[in-house]
C-alpha positions in Angstrom: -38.1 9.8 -9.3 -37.1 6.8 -7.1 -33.6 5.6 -7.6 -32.6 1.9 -6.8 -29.5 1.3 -4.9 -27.8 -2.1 -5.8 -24.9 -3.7 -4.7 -21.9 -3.2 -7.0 -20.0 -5.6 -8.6 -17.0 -6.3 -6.2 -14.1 -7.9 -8.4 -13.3 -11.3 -9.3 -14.5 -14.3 -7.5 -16.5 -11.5 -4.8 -20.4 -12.5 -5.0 -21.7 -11.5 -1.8 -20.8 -9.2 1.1 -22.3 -8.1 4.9 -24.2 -4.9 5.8 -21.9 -3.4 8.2 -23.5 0.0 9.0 -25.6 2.2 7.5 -24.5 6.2 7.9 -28.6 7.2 7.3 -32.0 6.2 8.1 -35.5 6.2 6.5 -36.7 9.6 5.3 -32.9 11.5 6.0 -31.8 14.1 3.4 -28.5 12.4 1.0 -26.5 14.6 -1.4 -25.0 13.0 -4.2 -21.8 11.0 -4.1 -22.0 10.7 0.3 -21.5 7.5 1.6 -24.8 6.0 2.3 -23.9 2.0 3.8 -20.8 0.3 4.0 -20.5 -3.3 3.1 -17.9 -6.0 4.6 -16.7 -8.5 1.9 -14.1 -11.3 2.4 -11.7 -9.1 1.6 -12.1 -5.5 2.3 -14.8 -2.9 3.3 -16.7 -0.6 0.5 -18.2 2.8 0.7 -21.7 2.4 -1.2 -22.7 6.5 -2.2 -25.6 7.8 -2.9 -26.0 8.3 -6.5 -28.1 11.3 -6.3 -29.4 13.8 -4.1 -32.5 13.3 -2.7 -34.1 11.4 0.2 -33.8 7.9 1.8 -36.9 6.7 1.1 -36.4 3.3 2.3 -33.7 0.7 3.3 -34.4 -2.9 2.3 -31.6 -4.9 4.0 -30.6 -4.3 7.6 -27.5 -4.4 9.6 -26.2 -8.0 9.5 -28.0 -9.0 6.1 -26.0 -11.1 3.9 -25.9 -9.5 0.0 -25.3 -10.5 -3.3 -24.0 -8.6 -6.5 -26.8 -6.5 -7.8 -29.3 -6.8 -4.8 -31.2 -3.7 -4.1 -30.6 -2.7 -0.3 -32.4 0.9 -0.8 -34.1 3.3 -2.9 -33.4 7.6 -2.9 -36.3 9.6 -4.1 -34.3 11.9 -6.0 -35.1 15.8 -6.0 -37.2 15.2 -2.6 -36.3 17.1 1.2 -35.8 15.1 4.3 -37.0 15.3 7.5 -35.5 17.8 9.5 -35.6 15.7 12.9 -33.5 13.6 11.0 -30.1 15.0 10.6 -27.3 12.4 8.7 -24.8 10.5 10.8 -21.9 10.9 8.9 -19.1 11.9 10.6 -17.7 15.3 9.4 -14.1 15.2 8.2 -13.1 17.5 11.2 -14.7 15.0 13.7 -11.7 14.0 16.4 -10.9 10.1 16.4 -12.1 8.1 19.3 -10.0 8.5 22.1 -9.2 8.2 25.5 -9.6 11.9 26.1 -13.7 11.5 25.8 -16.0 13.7 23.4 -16.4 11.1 20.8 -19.6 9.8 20.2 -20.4 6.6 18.6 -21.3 7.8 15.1 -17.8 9.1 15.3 -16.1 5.0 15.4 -15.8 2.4 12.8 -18.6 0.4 12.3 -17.5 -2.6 13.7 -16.3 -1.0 16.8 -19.2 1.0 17.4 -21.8 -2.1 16.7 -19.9 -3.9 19.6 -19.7 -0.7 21.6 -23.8 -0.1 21.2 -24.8 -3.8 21.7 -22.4 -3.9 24.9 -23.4 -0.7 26.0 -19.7 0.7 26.8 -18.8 4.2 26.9 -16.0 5.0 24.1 -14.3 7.3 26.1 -12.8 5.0 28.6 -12.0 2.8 25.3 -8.1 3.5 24.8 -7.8 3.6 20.7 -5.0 2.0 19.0 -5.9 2.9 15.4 -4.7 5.7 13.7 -4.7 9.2 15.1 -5.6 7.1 18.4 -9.0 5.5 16.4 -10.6 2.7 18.6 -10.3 -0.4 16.6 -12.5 -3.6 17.1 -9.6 -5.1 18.5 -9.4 -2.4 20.9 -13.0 -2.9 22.7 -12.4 -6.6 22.5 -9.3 -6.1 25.1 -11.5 -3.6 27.0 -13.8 -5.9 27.2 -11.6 -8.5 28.6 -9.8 -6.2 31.3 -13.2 -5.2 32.2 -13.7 -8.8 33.2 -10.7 -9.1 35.3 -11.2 -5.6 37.3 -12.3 -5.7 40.8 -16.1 -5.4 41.6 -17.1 -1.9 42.9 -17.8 -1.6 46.2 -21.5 -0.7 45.8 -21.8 -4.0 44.1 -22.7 -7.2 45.8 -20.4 -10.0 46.4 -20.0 -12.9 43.9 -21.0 -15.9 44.8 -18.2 -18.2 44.7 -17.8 -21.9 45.5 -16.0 -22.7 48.9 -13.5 -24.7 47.4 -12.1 -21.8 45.1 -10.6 -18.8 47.3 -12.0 -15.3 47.4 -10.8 -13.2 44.6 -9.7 -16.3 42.6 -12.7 -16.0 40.0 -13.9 -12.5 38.0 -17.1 -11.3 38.8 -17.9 -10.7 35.2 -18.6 -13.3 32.1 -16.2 -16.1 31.9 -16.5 -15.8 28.0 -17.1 -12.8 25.0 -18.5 -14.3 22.1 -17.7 -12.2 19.3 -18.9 -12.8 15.8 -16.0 -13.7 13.1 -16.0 -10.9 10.1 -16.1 -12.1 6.8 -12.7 -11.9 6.2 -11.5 -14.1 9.1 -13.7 -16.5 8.0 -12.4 -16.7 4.7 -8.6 -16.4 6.1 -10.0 -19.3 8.0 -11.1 -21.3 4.9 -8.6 -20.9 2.9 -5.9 -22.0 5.6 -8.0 -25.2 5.5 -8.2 -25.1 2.2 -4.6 -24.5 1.5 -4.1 -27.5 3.8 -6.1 -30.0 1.9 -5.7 -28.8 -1.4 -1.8 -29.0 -1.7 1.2 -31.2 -0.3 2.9 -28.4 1.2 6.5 -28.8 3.0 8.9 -26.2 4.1 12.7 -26.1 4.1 15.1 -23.7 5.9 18.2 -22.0 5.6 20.3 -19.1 7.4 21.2 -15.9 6.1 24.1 -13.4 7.1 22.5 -10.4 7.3 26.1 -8.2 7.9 26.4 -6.7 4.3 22.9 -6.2 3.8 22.9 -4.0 7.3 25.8 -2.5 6.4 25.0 -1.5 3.1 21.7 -0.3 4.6 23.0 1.9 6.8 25.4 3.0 4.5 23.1 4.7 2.0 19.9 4.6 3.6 20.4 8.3 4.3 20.7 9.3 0.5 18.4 7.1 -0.3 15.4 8.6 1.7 16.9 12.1 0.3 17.2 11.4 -3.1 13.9 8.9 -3.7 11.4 10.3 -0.8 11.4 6.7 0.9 12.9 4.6 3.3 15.4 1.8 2.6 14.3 -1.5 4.3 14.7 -5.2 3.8 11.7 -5.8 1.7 13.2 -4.5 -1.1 16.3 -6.5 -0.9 14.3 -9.6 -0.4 11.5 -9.1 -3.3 14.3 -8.4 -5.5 16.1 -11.6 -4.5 13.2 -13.6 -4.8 12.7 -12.4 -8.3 16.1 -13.4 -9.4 15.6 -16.8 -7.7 12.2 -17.2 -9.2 13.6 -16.6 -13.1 16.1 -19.1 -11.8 13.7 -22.1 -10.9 10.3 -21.1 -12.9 7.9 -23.9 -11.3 8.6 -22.1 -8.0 6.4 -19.0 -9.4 3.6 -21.4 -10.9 0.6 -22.5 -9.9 -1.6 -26.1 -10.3 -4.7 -25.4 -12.4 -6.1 -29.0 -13.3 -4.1 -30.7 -14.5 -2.1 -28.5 -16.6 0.6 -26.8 -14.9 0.5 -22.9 -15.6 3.8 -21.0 -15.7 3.8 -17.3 -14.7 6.0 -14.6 -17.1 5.2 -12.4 -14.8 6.3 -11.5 -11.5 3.5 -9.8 -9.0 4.7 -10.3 -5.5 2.4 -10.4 -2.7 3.5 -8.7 0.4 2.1 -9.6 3.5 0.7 -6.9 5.7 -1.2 -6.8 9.3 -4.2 -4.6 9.8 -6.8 -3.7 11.7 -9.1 -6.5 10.1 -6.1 -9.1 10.0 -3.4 -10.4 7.5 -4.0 -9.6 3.9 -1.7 -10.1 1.1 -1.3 -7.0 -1.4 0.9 -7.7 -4.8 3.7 -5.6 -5.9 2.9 -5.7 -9.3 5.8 -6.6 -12.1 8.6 -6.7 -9.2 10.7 -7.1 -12.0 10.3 -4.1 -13.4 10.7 -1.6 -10.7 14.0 -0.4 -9.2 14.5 -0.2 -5.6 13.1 2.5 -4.3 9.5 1.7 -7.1 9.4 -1.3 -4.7 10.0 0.7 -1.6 7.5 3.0 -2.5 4.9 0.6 -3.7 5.0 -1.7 -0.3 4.8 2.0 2.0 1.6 2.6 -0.3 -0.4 -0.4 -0.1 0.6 -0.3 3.8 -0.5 3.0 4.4 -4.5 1.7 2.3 -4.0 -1.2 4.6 -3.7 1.2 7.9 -6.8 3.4 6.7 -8.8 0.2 5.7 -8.9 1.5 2.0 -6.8 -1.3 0.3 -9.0 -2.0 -2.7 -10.3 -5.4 -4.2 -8.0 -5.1 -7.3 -4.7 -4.4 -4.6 -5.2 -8.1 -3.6 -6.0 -10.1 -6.5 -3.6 -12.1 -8.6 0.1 -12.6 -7.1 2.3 -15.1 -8.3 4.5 -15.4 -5.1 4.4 -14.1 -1.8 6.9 -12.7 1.1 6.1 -12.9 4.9 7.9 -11.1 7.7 7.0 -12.7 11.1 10.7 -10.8 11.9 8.8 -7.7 12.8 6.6 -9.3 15.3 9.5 -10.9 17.1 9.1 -14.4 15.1 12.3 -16.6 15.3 11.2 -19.6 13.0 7.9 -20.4 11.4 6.2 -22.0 8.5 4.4 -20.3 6.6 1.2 -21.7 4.7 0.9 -20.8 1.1 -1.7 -18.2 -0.5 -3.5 -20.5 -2.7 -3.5 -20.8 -5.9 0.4 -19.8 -5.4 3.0 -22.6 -5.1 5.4 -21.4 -2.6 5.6 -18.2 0.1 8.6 -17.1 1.5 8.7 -16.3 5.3 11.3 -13.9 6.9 12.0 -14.1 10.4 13.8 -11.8 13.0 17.7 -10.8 13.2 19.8 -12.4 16.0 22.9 -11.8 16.7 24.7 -15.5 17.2 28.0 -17.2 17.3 29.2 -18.8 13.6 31.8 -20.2 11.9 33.7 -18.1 9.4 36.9 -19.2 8.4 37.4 -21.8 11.0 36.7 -18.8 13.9 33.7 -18.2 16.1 32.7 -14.8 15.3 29.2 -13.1 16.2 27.1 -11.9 13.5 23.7 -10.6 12.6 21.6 -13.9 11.8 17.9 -14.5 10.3 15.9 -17.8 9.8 14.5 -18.1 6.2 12.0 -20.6 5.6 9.9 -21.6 2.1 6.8 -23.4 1.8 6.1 -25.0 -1.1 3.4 -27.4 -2.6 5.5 -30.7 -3.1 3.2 -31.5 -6.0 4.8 -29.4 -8.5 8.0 -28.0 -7.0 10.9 -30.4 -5.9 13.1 -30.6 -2.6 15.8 -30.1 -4.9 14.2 -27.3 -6.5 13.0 -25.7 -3.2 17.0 -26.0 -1.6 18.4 -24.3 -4.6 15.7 -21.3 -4.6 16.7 -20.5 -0.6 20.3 -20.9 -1.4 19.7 -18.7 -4.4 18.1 -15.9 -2.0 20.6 -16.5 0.7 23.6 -16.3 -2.1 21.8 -12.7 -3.0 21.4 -11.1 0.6 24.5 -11.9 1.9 26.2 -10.5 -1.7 23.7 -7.6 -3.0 26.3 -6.9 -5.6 25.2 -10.5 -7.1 21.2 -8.5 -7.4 23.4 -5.7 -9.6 24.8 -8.0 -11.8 22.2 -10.8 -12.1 24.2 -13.7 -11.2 
């Protein structure tokens, strides 16, 4: 009996998606439930399985081919034995990650990496991978790629010709450019940037924060914390937790444009921006309000951890009535960040400096940060946007005021 493999439906607003890889090929044995292709959306990447055990009897859409909910990309012939010269590519759970130590084969990488890796025709063991357990990561054969470019010729090879007016050894002998194809979900990062630009007057203020009786406090129980609650104690926490007070306080700031009707959220889902190994995506704490310290804590190490193993689902992403940047762990002293449409605001943290301030009419040296909130002008006011940072900075540099609600 031949069983037709479609693509799933892939959440809200997700029609279509890329063939990344496919783990079999044409006439290959498939047990039930193993991953069979893997699909790139917008978004994230998704494990299609086979729903039966069987054989591959034929794949309909290749590498590269563009699909939509509910195509068919393949059919199993359920019941039915494979070839034996064609064993399955899927790497065994106890396969070692790519590494510089060698013995990884290509089957063994991502999809994306290994693509590159094939069409280049680089050997992964001199690739050195920054992924976890040492995993080579796209990323990580682009910058081989790049230092390949600017490593001395061998000396077997011949000399480049090189115009007299540039001196020897002042141009590579390898390609002046790598083209590299965006992924779906840079491109829609890219689109919605634009988007985000045209769609919504946005403007950003700033304010400074004291960041000595958060530390302290911090390193005062963080300890006891991570004993009694399994987690650490950082600043996101603090911060979400301030910007829920501060969004009860000024309620346009946590809604959103839709028409012309303007749409205020009861709810408060927080998206927390992380970096991964496909780019920035925006996860959502969901009902911020309702969790205590250490449910937020918990919750943001969670979706971090999906983020790192590129399992962050499509449902992990979708909603968010507000959402919190760090650019502080990357060494950022001042930004402004763009909002997360259909959102009306984002928050962006920044890193700590110590610098000389006036406290009670003496120069004293304290632990500073930069905050800075974007906001579309179109339905939140300067005044209103002032007030909300205040609000936050009133909350970090008093926690006690987060204890009490005031």
């Amino acid at each position: 009996m031949a069983i037709e493999i479609k693509v799933p439906e892939m959440g809200e607003s997700v029609t279509e998606a890329t063939i990344s890889a496919w783990t079999k090929k044409e006439g290959d044995s498939v047990t039930a439930d193993e991953v069979l292709a893997i699909l790139e959306t917008d978004k994230v990447s998704l494990e299609i399985p086979a729903p039966a055990t069987g054989v591959l009897k034929s794949i309909a859409k290749k590498v590269g081919d563009v699909v939509k909910v509910r195509d068919i990309i393949a059919t199993i012939e359920e019941g039915a034995k494979g070839n034996a010269s064609a064993p399955a590519q899927t790497p065994t759970p106890q396969a070692a990650p790519a590494s510089v130590s060698g013995g990884t084969t290509n089957e063994e990488l991502p999809p994306a990496a290994r693509k590159m890796i094939e069409e280049n025709k680089l050997d992964a063991s001199k690739i050195k991978g920054t992924g976890r357990n040492g995993q080579i990561t796209k990323e990580d054969v682009v910058l081989y790629m790049e230092s390949s470019k600017s490593s001395p010729a061998t000396a077997s090879a011949p000399a480049p010709v090189i115009a007299k007016q540039v001196p020897a050894g002042a141009r590579s002998a390898g390609p002046r450019e790598t083209v590299v194809p965006m992924t779906k979900l840079r491109q829609t990062i890219a689109n919605r940037l634009v988007q985000a630009q045209h769609t919504a007057a946005i403007l950003t203020t700033f304010n400074e924060v004291d960041m000595s009786a958060i530390m302290e406090l911090r390193t005062k129980y963080k300890d006891k914390f991570k004993d009694t609650h399994g987690v650490g104690l950082g600043f996101m926490s603090l911060f979400t937790k301030a910007a829920v007070a501060a969004l009860k306080a000024f309620p346009a700031i946590n809604a959103e444009i839709r028409g012309t009707d303007v749409v205020y959220k009861n709810f408060y889902d927080i998206g927390v921006a992380v970096g991964g190994p496909k780019g920035l995506v925006v996860p959502i704490v969901r009902d911020a309000d309702l969790l205590s310290f250490a449910q937020i804590e918990s919750e943001i190490a969670r979706l971090a951890g999906k983020v790192k193993d590129g399992k962050l689902a499509l449902e992990d992403m979708e909603g968010g009535t507000f959402s919190v940047t760090n650019g502080g762990v990357y060494g950022s002293m001042m930004s402004t960040p763009i909002l997360n449409p259909p959102q009306s605001a984002i928050l962006g943290m920044h890193n700590i400096v110590k610098r000389a301030v006036v406290v009670n009419d003496q120069i004293v040296i304290r632990p500073m940060m930069y905050l800075a909130l974007s906001y579309d002008h179109r339905i939140v006011d300067g005044k209103e946007a002032v007030q909300f940072l205040v609000k936050i900075k009133d909350a970090v540099e008093d926690p006690t005021r987060l204890l009490f609600e005031v």
